[in-house]
N, C-alpha and C positions, 0 to 999 in steps of 0.2 A: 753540331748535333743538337738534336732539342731532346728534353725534360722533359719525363711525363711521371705518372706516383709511382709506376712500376718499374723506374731506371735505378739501378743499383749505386748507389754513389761510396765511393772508399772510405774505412773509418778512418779517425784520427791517428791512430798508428801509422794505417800505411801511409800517409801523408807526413810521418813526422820523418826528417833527417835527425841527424846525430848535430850536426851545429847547420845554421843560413848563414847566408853572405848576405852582412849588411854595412855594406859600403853608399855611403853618399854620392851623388854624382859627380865631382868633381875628383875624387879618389878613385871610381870607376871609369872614366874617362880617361884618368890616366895608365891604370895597370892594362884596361879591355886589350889593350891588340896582344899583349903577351900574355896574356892569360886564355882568350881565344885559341893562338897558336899552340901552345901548352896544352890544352883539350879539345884540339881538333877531332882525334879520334871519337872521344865520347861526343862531341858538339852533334858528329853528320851523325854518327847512332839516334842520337833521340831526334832531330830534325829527321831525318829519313821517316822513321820508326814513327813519328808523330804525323807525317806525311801522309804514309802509308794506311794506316789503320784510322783519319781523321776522329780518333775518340782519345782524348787526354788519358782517360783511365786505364787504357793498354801501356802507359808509358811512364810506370812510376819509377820504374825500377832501373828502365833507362835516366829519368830526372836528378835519379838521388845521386846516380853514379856519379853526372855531370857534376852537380851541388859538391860531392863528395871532389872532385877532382878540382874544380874551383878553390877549394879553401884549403886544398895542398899546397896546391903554388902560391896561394897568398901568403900561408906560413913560410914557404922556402923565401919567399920573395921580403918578409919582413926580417926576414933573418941575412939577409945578404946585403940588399939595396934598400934599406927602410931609409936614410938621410935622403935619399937622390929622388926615390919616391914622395915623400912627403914634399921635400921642395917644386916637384912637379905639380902635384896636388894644390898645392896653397897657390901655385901662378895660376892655374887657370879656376880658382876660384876668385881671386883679385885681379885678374888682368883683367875680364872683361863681364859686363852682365847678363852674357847669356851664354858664360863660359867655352869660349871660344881656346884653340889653340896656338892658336897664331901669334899671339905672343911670349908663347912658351918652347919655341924650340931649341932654345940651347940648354934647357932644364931636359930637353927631352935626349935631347943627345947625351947628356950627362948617364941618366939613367937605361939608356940603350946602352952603351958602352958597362955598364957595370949590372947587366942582365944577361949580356954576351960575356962577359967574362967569368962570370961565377954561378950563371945557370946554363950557361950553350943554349944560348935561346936569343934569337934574332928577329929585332921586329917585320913583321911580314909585311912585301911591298903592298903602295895601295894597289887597291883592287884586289889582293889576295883573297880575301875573305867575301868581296860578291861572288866571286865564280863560285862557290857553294851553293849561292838563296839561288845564279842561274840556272845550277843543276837540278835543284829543288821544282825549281819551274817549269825545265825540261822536262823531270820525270813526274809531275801531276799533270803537264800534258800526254804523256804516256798511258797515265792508269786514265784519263778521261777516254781513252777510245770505248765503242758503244760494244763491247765482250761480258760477257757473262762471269767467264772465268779466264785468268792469266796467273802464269808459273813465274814468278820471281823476277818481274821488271824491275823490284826493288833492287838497292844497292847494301841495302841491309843485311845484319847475319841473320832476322829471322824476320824471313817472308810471311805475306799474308796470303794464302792458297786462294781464295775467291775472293769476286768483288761484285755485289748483289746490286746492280740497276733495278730503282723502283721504273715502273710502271706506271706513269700518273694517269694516263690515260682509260689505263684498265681500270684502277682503284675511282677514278669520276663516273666511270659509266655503271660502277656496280654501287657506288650511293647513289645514283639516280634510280637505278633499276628499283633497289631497296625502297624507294619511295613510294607512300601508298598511290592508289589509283585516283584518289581524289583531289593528290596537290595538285596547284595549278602553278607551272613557272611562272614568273614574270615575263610580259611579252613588251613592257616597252624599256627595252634597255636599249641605251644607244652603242651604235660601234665605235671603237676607241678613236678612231680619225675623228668622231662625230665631235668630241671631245678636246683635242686638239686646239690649241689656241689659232686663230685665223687673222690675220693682221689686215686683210682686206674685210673681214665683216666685222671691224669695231668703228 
């Protein structure tokens, strides 16, 4: 979306959560997949939700929740597997320098086994978590068809009833119209082929 002086932008309240998640990368690499799977339900809310309405500002409320549901499980999770996690953490901040995992799978096993035991929470196979951005890309090729108005393609609990197609065509011809009688266009503009690079005329 673009900025203009008359776009209403949120104050600092409604931008403020109660605590952020500020984990390192290395410490987020390791908890991501079970924390993902732990907040799938809020994750596709605000993906959809932010999908759907393309303006971050319809989606704070959906954000916080996420943010909020994030640092639940980090607390459940430091209070359960904090040994198993940490030791996972420090391998793929040392094993490799561009932290890689691959060196860490038996830290990882460690910590899957003692996340499944004391949270019932199993790490999701790979690929689990694309089939979501697919669906996300199935359904913006959905709302792209050329309709004025459509009833809930969303997968969301709350749809967006319209969806407003500019008009570029209309809005060029009526700054031109607005033009006084006296401009004169530019008449030597070249065509975009003109422009083109041509490997036989260098």
């Amino acid at each position: 979306m673009s900025l203009t002086k008359d776009t209403h932008l949120p104050s600092d309240e409604e931008l403020t959560v109660p605590q952020e998640i500020s984990l390192s990368t290395p410490w987020l690499k390791a908890v991501a997949p079970y924390m993902a799977k732990h907040c799938e339900k809020e994750a596709n809310e605000f993906m959809l939700r932010r999908k759907e309405s393309e303006d971050p500002r319809a989606v704070l409320k959906e954000g916080a929740a996420l943010t909020a549901c994030g640092v639940n499980f980090l607390q459940s999770l430091k209070r359960s597997c904090l040994p198993q996690t940490q030791k996972l953490a420090e391998c793929v901040d040392q094993g490799s320098a561009k932290l890689y995992m691959s060196k860490c799978h038996d830290d990882q096993k460690e910590l899957d086994a003692c996340v499944e035991a004391n949270m019932n929470l199993t790490r999701p196979k790979l690929g689990y978590l694309a089939s979501f951005m697919f669906t996300i890309r199935r359904l913006q090729l959905q709302v792209r068809i050329p309709i004025i108005n459509y009833q809930c393609l969303c997968k969301s609990k709350i749809c967006i009833a319209k969806v407003k197609l500019r008009d570029y065509k209309a809005e060029a011809a009526k700054v031109l119209n607005e033009l006084p009688a006296e401009y004169h266009l530019r008449k030597d503009y070249r065509k975009y082929n003109d422009w083109r690079y041509n490997i036989t005329e260098s």
